[in-house]
C-alpha positions as CSV (number, residue, x, y, z in Angstrom):
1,X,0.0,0.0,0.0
2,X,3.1,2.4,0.7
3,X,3.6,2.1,-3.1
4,X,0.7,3.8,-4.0
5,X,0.5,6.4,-1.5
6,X,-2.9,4.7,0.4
7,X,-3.2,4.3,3.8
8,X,-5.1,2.3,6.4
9,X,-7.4,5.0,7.1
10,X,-8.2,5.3,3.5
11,X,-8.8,1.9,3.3
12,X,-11.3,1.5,6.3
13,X,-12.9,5.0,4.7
14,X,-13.4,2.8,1.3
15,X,-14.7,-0.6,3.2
16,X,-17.0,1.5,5.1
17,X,-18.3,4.3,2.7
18,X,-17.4,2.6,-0.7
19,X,-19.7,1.0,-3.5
20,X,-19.4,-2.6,-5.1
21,X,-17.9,-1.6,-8.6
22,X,-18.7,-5.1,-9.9
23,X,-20.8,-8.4,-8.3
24,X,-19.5,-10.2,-5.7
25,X,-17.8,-13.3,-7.2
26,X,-17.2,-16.6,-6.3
27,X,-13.7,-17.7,-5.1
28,X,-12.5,-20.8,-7.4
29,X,-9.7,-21.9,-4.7
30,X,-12.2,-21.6,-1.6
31,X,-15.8,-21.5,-0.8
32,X,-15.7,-17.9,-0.2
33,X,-16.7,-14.7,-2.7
34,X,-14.0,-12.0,-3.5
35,X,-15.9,-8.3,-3.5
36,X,-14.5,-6.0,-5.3
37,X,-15.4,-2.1,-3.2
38,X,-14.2,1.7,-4.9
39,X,-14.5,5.4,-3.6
40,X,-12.9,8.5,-4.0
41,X,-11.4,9.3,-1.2
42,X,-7.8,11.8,-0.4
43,X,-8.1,13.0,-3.9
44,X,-7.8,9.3,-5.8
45,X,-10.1,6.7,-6.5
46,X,-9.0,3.8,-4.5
47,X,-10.6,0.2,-5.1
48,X,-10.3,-3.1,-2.1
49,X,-10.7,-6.4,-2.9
50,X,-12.0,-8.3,-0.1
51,X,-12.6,-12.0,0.7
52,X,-15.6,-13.2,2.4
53,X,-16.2,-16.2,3.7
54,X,-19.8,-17.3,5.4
55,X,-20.7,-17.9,7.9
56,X,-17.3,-16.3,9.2
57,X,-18.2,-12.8,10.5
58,X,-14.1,-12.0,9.7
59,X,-12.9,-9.8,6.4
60,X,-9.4,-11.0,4.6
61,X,-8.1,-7.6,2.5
62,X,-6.4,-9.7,-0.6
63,X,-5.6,-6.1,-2.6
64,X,-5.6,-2.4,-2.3
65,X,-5.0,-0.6,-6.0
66,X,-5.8,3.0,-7.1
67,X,-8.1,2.8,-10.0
68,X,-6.8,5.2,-12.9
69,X,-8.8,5.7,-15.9
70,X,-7.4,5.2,-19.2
């Protein structure tokens, strides 16, 4: 995340506040689905992917990318 300049309070910010830029989608290697949440927050738009596993209550961040547009 130092790379591109995010921080954690960014990234609590984007799994709090954020919208699901695509479906949630099933995980291949595990039973769980892999969420994909944006928002623009400190002046970049900042995308999570998160793994979620049910019925476990608990969150596994597998990514944190800025999104630039093309």
């Amino acid at each position: 995340m130092r790379e591109r300049y995010i921080n954690d309070p960014m990234v609590l910010e984007v799994l709090r506040m954020g919208s699901f830029a695509l479906p949630p989608e099933p995980d291949i290697k595990h039973p769980g689905l892999l969420c994909r949440i944006q928002r623009f927050v400190a002046g970049m738009q900042v995308a999570v992917v998160v793994y979620v596993e049910y019925p476990a209550t608990d969150l596994v961040i597998v990514t944190v990318m800025d999104v630039k547009k093309d």
